[in-house]
TORBAMAR-266570 format. One record per residue (C-alpha): x, y, z; residue number from 1. Coordinates in pm, 1 decimal, decimal comma, padded with zeros to 6 digits, always signed. Layout:
! residues N
{{X; Y; Z}; NUM} ...
END
This chain:
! residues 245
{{+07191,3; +05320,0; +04622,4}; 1} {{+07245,2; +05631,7; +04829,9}; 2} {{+07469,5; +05946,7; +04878,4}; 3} {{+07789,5; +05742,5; +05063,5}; 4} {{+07968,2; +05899,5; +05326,2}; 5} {{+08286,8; +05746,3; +05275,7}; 6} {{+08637,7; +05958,4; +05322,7}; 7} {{+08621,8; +06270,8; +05570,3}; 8} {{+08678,6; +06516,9; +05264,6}; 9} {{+08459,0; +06372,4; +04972,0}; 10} {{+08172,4; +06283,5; +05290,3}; 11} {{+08223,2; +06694,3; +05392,1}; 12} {{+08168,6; +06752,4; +05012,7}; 13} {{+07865,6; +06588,1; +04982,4}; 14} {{+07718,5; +06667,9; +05322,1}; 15} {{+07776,8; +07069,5; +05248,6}; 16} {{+07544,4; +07026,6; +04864,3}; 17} {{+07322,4; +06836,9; +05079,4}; 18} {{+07303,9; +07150,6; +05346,2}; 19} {{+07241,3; +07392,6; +05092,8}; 20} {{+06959,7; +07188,0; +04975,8}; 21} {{+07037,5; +06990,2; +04686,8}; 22} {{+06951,8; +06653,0; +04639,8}; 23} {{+07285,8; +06434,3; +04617,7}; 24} {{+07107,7; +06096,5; +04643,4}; 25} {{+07093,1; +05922,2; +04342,7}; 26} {{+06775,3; +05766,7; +04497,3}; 27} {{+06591,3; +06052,7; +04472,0}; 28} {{+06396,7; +06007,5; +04181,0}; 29} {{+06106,1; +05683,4; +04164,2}; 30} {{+06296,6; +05531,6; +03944,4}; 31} {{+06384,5; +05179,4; +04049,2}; 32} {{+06070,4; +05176,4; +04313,5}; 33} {{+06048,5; +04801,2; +04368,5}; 34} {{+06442,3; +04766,8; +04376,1}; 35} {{+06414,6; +05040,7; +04635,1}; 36} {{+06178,3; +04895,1; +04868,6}; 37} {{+06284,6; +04549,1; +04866,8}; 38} {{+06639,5; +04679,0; +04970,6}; 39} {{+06488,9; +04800,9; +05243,6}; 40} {{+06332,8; +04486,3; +05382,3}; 41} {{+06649,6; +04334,6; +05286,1}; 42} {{+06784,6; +04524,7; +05582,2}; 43} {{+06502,3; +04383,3; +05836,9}; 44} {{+06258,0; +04680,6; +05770,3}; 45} {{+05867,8; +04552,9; +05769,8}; 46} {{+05658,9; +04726,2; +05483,0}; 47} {{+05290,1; +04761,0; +05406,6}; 48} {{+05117,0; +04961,3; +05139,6}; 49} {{+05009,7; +05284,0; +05238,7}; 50} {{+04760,9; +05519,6; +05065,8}; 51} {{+04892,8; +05750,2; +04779,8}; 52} {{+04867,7; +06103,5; +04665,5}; 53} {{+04513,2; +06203,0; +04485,1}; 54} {{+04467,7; +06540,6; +04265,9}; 55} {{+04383,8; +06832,9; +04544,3}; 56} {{+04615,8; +06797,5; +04825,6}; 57} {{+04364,0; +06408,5; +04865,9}; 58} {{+04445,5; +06065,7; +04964,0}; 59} {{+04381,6; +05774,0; +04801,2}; 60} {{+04215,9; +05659,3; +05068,5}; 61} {{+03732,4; +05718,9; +05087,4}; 62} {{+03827,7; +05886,8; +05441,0}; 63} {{+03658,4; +06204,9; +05337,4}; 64} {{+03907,5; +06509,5; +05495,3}; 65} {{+04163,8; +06196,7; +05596,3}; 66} {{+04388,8; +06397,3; +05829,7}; 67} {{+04727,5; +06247,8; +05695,5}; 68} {{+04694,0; +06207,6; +05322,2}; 69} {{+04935,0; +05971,3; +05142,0}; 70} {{+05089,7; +05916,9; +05518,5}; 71} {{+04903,9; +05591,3; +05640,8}; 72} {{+04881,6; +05241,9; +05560,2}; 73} {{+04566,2; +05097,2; +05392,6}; 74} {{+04517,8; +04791,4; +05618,3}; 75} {{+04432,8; +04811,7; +05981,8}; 76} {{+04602,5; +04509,2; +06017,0}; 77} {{+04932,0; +04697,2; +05872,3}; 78} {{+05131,8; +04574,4; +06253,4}; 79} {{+05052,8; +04221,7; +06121,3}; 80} {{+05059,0; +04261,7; +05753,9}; 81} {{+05403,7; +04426,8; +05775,6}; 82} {{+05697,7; +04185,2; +05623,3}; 83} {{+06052,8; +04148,7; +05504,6}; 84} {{+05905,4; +03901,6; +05200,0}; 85} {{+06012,0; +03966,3; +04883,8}; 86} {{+05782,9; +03761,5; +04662,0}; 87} {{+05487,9; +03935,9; +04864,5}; 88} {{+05674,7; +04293,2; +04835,7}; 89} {{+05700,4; +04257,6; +04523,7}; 90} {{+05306,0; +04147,4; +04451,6}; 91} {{+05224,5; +04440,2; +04615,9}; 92} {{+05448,1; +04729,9; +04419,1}; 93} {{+05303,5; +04519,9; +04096,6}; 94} {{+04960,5; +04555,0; +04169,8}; 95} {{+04980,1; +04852,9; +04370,1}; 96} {{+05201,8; +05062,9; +04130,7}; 97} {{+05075,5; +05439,6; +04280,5}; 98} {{+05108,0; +05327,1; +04648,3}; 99} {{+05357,9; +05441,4; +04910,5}; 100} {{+05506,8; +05224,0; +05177,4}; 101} {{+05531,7; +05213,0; +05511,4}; 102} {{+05764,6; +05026,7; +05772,7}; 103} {{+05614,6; +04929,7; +06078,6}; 104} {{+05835,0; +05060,0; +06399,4}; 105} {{+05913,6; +04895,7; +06702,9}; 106} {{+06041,6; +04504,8; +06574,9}; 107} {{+06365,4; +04561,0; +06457,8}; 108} {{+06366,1; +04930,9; +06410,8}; 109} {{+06260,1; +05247,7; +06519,2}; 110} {{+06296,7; +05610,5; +06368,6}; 111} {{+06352,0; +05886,9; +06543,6}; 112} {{+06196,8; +06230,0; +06311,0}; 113} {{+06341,3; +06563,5; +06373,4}; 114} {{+06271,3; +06851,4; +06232,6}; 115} {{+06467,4; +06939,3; +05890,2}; 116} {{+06698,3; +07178,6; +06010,2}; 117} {{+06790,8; +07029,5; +06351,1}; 118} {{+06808,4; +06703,6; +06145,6}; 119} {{+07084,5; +06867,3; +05946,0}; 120} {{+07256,0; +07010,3; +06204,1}; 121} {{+07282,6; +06721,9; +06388,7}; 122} {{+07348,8; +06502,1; +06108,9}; 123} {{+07699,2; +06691,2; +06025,0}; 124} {{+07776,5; +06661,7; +06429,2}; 125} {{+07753,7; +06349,1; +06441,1}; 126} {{+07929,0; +06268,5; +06072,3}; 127} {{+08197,2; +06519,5; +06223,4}; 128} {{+08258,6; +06275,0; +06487,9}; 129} {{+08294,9; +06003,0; +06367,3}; 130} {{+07978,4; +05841,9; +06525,9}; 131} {{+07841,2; +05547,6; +06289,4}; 132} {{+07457,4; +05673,0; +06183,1}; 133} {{+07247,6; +05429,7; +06021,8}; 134} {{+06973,5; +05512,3; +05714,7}; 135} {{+06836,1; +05860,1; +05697,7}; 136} {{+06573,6; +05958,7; +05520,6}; 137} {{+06421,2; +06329,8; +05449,9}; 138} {{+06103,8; +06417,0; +05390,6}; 139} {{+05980,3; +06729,7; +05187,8}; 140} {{+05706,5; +06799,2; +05456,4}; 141} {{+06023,8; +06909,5; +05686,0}; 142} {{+06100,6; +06618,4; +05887,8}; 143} {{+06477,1; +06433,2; +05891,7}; 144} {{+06421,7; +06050,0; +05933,6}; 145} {{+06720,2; +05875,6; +06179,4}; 146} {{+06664,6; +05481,6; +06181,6}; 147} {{+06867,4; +05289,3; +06435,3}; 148} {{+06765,3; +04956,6; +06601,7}; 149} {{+06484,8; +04909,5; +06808,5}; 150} {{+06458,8; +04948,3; +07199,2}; 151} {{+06319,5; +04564,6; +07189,6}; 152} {{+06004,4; +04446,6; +07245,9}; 153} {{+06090,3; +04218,1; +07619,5}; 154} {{+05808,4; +03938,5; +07689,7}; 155} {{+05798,8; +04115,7; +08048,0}; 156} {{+05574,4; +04390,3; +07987,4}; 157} {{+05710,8; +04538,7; +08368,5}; 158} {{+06060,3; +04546,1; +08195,8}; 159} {{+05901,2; +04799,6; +07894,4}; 160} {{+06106,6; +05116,5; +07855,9}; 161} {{+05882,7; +05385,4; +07816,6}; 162} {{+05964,5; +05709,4; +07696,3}; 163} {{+05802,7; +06061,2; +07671,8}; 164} {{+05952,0; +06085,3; +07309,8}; 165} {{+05699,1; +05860,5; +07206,3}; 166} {{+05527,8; +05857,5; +06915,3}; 167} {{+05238,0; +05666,1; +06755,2}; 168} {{+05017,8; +05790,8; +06433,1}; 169} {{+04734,9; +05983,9; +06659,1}; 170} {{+05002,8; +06168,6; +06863,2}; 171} {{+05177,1; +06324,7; +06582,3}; 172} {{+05074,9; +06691,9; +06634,9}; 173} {{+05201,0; +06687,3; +07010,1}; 174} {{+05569,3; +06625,7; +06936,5}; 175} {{+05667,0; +06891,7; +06702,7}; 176} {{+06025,1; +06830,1; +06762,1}; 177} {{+06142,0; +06522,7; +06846,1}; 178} {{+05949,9; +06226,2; +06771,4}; 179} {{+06054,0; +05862,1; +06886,2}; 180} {{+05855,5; +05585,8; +06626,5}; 181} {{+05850,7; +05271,5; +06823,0}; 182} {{+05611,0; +04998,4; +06864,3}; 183} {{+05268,8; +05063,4; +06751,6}; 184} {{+05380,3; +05354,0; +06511,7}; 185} {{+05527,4; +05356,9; +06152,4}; 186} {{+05676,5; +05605,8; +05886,5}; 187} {{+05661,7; +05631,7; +05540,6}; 188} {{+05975,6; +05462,1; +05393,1}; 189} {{+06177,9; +05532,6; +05070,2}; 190} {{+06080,2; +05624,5; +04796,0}; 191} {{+05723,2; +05754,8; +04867,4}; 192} {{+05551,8; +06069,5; +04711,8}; 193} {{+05357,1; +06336,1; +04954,0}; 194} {{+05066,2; +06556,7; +04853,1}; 195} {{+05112,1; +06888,8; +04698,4}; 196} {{+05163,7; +07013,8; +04360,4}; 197} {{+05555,2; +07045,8; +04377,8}; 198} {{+05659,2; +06657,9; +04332,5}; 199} {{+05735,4; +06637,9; +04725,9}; 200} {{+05900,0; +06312,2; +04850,1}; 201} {{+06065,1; +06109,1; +05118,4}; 202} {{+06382,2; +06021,9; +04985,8}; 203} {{+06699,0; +05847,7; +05161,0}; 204} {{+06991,2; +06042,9; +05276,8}; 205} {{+07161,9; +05760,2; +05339,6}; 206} {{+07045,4; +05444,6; +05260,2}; 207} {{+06924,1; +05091,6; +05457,9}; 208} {{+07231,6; +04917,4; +05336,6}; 209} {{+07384,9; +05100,2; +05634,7}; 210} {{+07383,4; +04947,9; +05945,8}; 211} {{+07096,2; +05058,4; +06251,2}; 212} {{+07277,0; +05216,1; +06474,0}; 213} {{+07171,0; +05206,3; +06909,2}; 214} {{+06966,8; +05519,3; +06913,5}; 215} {{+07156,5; +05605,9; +07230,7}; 216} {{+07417,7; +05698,8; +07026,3}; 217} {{+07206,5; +05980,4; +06817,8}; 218} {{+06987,6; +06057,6; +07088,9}; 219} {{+07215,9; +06381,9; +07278,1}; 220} {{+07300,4; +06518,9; +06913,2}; 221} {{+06922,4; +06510,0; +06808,9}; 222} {{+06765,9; +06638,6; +07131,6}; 223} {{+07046,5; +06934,6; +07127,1}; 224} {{+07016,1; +07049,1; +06758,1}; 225} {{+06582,1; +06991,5; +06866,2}; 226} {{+06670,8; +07228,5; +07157,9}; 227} {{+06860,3; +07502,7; +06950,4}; 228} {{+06596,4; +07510,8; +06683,9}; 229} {{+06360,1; +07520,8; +06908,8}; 230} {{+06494,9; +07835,1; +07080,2}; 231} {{+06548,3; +07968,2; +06747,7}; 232} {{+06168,0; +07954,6; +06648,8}; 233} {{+06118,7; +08101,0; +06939,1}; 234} {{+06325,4; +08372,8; +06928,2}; 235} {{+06234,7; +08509,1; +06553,3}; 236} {{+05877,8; +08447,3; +06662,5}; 237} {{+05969,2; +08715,9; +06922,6}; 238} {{+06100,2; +08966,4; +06703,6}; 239} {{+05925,9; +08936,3; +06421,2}; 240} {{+06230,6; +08832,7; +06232,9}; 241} {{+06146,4; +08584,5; +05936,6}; 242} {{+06250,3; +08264,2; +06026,8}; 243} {{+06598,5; +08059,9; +05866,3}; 244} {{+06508,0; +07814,2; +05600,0}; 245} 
END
């Protein structure tokens, strides 16, 4: 179902066509949609429907100028309506054949979104050495998708972890680099289609039949590669050197 890692030499095959941008995953095309999404909430991911590309860079959605087309569920009950269901999964992609998905953060998984080329970086560090990383998905708008389990959701509100990485839908545009989906947030999941006139996507790197990894385990590698690109930006931005793509 998705590019496999497997030996050191055929996974540092794969990885380098993957770093020079092209698409290994045999998922990568919308073809088998419904097989794709209910393998997903076969490994404990929530879905919803989500609004859909319209002609014009538009969402499906009546929102008129809707600030993330294509990118957010249709029901504002999507933290309740999310499920691991099949028979209702599968109602929806029937009836809903244009919509994207999205799985709801924060009850058995969350996603932590990097940008594409820290994501990339850090991906091969962490492949490199041997650490066991879960389901990653890319997204053509520039973003690397890590998901690993949740943080938990504790009945003792006191014994919450909170974290500046946070993320939730309205807070988007103040975490550039590293962004944390927990509770109350979501992402697009596998295979969805983005606005544009260039067939953009989120497809999976690797995909949910691996297990969710603690995202202690990613967290150093992600907020270092975040770091470096980071200073990178910054740098060219200095110069006036075009920036690495």
């Amino acid at each position: 179902m998705s590019a496999t890692f497997g030996g050191r030499s055929g996974r540092q095959g794969k990885l380098s066509q993957w770093l020079r941008g092209r698409r290994t995953s045999p998922t990568a095309d919308t073809g088998g949609r419904e097989e794709l999404l209910l393998a997903a909430a076969a490994a404990g991911l929530p879905l919803a429907p989500a609004a859909h590309p319209a002609p014009g860079y538009r969402c499906s959605c009546d929102r008129v100028g809707c600030p993330t087309p294509a990118r957010h569920p249709v029901s504002f009950a999507w933290q309740t309506q999310s499920t691991t269901d099949h028979a209702q999964i599968e109602r929806w992609a029937r009836h809903q054949q244009q919509a994207n998905f999205i799985t709801a953060t924060g009850m058995v998984h969350d996603v932590l979104d990097v940008p594409l080329e820290a994501g990339r970086q850090a991906l091969r560090r962490l492949l490199d050495s041997g650490v066991e990383v879960g389901p990653v998905a890319e997204s053509d708008d520039g973003r690397l998708l890590f998901f690993t389990l949740t943080r938990g959701t504790p009945d003792d509100e006191d014994e919450w972890w909170p974290c500046e990485l946070d993320c939730h839908p309205e807070t988007m545009d103040e975490h550039p680099g590293l962004r944390w989906h927990c509770r109350g947030s979501y992402v697009l999941v596998p295979p969805a289609r983005l606005p544009g006139d260039d067939d953009q996507q989120v497809r999976w790197v690797r995909g949910p039949e691996h297990a969710l990894p603690d995202p202690l385990s990613l967290l150093e590698a992600l907020t270092d590669a975040c770091a470096r690109h980071a200073h990178e930006e910054t740098d060219h931005a200095g110069t006036g050197w075009p920036l690495r793509h």
